[in-house]
Structure formats: C-alpha cells, structure tokens
N, C-alpha and C positions, 0 to 999 in steps of 0.2 A: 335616639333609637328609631332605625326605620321600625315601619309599619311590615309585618307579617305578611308572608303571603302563604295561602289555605295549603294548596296543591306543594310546596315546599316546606312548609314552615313546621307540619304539626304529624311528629311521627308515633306510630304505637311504641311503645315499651319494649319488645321484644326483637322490634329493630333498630331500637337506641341502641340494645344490651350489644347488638353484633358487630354497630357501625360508628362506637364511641367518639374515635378519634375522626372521621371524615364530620361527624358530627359540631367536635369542636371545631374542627378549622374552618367548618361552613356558619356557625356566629359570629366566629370571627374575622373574616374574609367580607363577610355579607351586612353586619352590626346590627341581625336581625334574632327573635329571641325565636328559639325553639319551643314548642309547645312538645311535650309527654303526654302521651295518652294509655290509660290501662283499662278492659274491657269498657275501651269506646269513649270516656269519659276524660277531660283532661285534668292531669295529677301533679303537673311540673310542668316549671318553664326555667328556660336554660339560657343567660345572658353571657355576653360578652363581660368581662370587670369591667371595664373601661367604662362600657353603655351606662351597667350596671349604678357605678359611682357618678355618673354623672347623670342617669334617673337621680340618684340621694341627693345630689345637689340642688338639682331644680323643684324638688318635693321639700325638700327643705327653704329654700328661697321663698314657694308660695304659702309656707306656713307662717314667714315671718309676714309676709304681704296679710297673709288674714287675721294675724295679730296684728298690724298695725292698722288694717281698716275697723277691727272690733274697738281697739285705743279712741280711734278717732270717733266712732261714734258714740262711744262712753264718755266724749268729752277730756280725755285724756290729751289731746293733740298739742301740738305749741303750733303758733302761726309761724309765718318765714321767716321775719324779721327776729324773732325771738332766738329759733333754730340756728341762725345766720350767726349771732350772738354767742350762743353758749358753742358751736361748732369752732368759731374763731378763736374764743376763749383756752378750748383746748388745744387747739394747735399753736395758738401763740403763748 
C-alpha cells in the first residue's frame, strides 16, 4: 500500500456521498487508502481488496514472526541442526 497523500487522499463525507465511484476508481488506480472525514474528524478509510488482503498478509506474517521470537526467548527454540532433522523427516 502506497503512502497517502493529505491534499488527495482525505475527503469529507459529503463529498464521498456525491463522488462514490470517481472515488473508487481513484484507490484503485492509485493503491492508495482514502481517508472519510465527518465534521473535520476522520471516520473511515477506504482500501483497494487487493491492498487490502495483502495489509492481512503481512500483518499476519509479523504475528507469526512475534510468536516465534516470544518461543525462542521462552526457550521454546530447536537449534539448526535439530530443525534440519525433523524438517527432512517430514518430507522424506
């Protein structure tokens, strides 16, 4: 997902409501999230699916990375040689 830009990116609400569709084709076009804003305050953000699923991917990816750095400092870890082992084990 690109990065936002202020001057494009973040429309009030009652110019979403008039300009829906130029709205969509411009996150989608751009792979950039729209910010909603309703008296002033932002209330919604508006993604591409694609960006979308593929934020869930990489948010999901570093949750396993912080589980496996908790494992390893809790002493949970296997070393290489061990890992190399039971990996081989099940593929072979």
């Amino acid at each position: 997902m690109r990065r936002i830009r202020v001057n494009e990116d973040i429309k009030p609400m009652s110019e979403f409501r008039t300009g829906i569709a130029s709205f969509l084709k411009q996150i989608h076009d751009t792979k950039r999230p729209l910010i909603i804003t309703q008296h002033g305050k932002g209330v919604a953000v508006l993604l591409d699916a694609g960006e979308y699923e593929a934020m869930q991917e990489k948010i999901e990816l570093l949750q396993d990375i912080q589980t496996s750095i908790s494992q390893i400092e809790g002493g949970q870890g296997v070393d290489h040689e061990q890992a190399k082992v039971m990996v081989l084990k099940r593929i072979g």
